[in-house]
C-alpha positions, 0 to 999 in steps of 0.5 A, spaced: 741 428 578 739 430 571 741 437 571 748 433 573 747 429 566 746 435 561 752 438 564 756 434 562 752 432 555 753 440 554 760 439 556 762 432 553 759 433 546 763 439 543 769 436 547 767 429 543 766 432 537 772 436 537 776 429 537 772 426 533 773 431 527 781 430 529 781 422 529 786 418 531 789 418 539 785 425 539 779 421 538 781 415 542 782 420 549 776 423 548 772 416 547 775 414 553 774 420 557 766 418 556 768 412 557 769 413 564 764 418 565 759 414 564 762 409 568 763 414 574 755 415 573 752 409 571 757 405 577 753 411 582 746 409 579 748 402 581 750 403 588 744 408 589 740 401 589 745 398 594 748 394 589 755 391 590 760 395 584 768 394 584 770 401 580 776 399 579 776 392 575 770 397 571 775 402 570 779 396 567 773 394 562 771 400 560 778 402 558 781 394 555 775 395 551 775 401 548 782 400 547 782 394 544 777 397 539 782 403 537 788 398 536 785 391 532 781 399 527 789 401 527 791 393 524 797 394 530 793 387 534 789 382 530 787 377 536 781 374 534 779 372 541 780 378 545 774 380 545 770 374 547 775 373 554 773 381 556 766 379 554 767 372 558 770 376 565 764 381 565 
């Protein structure tokens, strides 16, 4: 399992770094592609303890939050209540 997790440390930083250093959707994809790696994993580690997970509506949060921060960061949305109702249905 750890050896699983400095893979994709070693895989997911330059890749990540790449992004960043190009920004805008570069960087959003890049976000979002560890975004749902850690999703993928931190969900695997839940169900190892026999905890109940729903993959897909994580899937949705993780990407709606993210996205969310990329497009109030750009000026396209200004919603002030956005964050507080993804907060409310986690």
């Amino acid at each position: 399992m750890i050896r699983t997790r400095i893979l994709t440390v070693i895989v997911l930083l330059p890749i990540v770094l790449f992004f960043a250093y190009l920004g805008g959707l570069p960087w959003l994809l890049g976000i979002l592609l560890v975004g749902v790696v850690a999703w993928r994993e931190m969900s695997a580690l839940l169900q190892r303890t026999h905890f109940t997970v729903d993959h897909a509506l994580g899937y949705f949060f993780i990407i709606g939050a993210i996205a969310e921060a990329y497009l109030r960061s750009t000026g396209l949305i200004s919603l002030d209540l956005l964050r507080p109702l993804l907060a409310a249905l986690i």
